[in-house]
Residue, then its C-alpha position, 0 to 999 in steps of 0.5 A: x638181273x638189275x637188282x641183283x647187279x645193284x646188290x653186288x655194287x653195295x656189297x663192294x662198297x659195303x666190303x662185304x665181299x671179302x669181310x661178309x660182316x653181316x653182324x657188323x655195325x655198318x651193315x646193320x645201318x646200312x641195310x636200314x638206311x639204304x633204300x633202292x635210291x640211296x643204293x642207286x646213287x651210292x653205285x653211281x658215285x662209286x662208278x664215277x670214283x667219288x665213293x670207292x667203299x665204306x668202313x666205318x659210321x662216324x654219326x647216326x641220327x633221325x634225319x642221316x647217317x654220316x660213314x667214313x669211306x674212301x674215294x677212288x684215289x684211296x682219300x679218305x671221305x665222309x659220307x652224309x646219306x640222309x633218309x629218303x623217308x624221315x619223322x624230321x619231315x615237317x621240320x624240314x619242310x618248314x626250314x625249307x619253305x623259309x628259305x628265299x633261294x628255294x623256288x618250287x618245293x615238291x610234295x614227294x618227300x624223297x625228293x624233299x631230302x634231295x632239295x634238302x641235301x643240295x642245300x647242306x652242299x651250298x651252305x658248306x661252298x658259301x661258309x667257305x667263301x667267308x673263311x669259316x672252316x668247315x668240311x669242305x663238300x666234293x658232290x652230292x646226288x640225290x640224298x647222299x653228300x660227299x664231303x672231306x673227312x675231318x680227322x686222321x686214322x679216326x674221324x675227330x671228336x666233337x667239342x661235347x666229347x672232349x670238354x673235360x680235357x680242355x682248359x679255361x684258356x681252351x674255352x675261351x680260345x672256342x668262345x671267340x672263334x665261335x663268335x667270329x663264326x657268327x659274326x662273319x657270317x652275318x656280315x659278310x656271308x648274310x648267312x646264320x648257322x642256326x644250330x651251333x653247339x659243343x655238338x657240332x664243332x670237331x676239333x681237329x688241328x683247331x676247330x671246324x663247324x659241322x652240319x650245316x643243312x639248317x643253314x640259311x640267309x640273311x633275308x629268310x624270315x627265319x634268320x634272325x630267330x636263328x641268330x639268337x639261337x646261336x648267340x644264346x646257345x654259345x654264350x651259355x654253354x661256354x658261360x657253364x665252362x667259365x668263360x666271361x661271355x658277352x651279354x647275348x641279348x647285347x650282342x644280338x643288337x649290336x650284329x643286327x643293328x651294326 
């Protein structure tokens, strides 16, 4: 009986009530990303008006799926539900035992991504706090994070998928906000990104910086490996659009040592 109450909830969430779409996208993710514990929590937030349904994918990946819904009140959200079970699992647990705000780490590795998805919802509170623009995070629970959608009839674009529409002016405008990201982080937030890219920048009324679960703090052994990451990525991929970068290596030295 339990199961079979479960099952109707998902439907409702899933609209599947009224469309029966079986053959749709949605579903399809759907039915192979949403295991027993993912349906649980999808029906708890949808029972505290969180998640009132699901209508579209946004993203799709190894390590999560991120849908466009509605919450209760009829506002639009999205939704980052992350596998219970993934091939990202050492990656994970790597960024993870790195990480000097994570106490005890639990070997079952659903309960791993439960740690891991917490995480994502704290990198996004602190990235708020030193004014970087990001989606801002409304609740998580257990693998699935509920965060504002970025967009408006239709989730925005990322940076990688309109580049060929932009100008020099345009990438040079992204270059510096970029950068201003990095910075400000790293001095004011003590915190890296980690993996900042023309793939994890929306542009939506300006930009506004995504995925944020590999985040992490200044005093991880890890940070200043990221940093350059960062630094190295951005400075070439906006090189490529030509755009006069700073030497990375130069500003790398210049953010660690100021």
């Amino acid at each position: 009986m339990r199961e079979e109450f479960l099952e109707r909830e998902i439907e409702e969430i899933l609209g599947l009530r009224d469309r029966r779409e079986k053959d749709s996208e949605l579903y399809k993710i759907a039915n192979e990303v949403f295991d027993r514990t993912t349906k649980e929590t999808l029906a708890y937030l949808h029972r505290r008006g969180k998640i009132e349904s699901l209508y579209g994918v946004i993203s799709t990946g190894k390590e999560a799926n991120v849908f466009a819904g509605v919450d209760g009140e009829g506002n639009r959200v999205a939704v980052k539900i992350y596998r219970t079970y993934t091939t990202e699992f050492r990656r994970i647990w790597e960024y993870l035992a790195a990480d000097p705000r994570i106490g005890y780490l639990p070997k079952d590795m659903r309960k791993l991504v439960f740690v891991w998805t917490r995480r994502e919802f704290k990198n996004l509170q602190r990235a708020i706090k030193y004014a970087v623009r990001v989606p801002e995070p409304v609740i998580f629970r257990n693998n699935v994070l509920v965060m504002e959608f970025i967009g408006d009839e239709a989730p925005a674009p990322r940076l990688k998928d309109v580049e060929r529409e932009l100008s020099r002016e345009d990438f040079e405008g992204l270059y510096d906000f970029t950068m201003r990201v990095i910075e400000r982080l790293w001095k004011r937030g003590d915190m890296v990104h980690g993996d900042l890219s023309e793939y994890n920048i929306l542009i939506h009324d300006g930009p506004v910086v995504i995925d944020w679960s590999q985040a992490t703090v200044k005093r991880n052994r890890m940070s200043l490996e990221l940093l350059r990451r960062d630094i190295t990525n951005v400075s070439s991929y906006f090189r490529k659009r030509g755009v006069d970068v700073e030497n990375p290596e130069e500003k790398f030295r210049e953010l660690v040592e100021g």
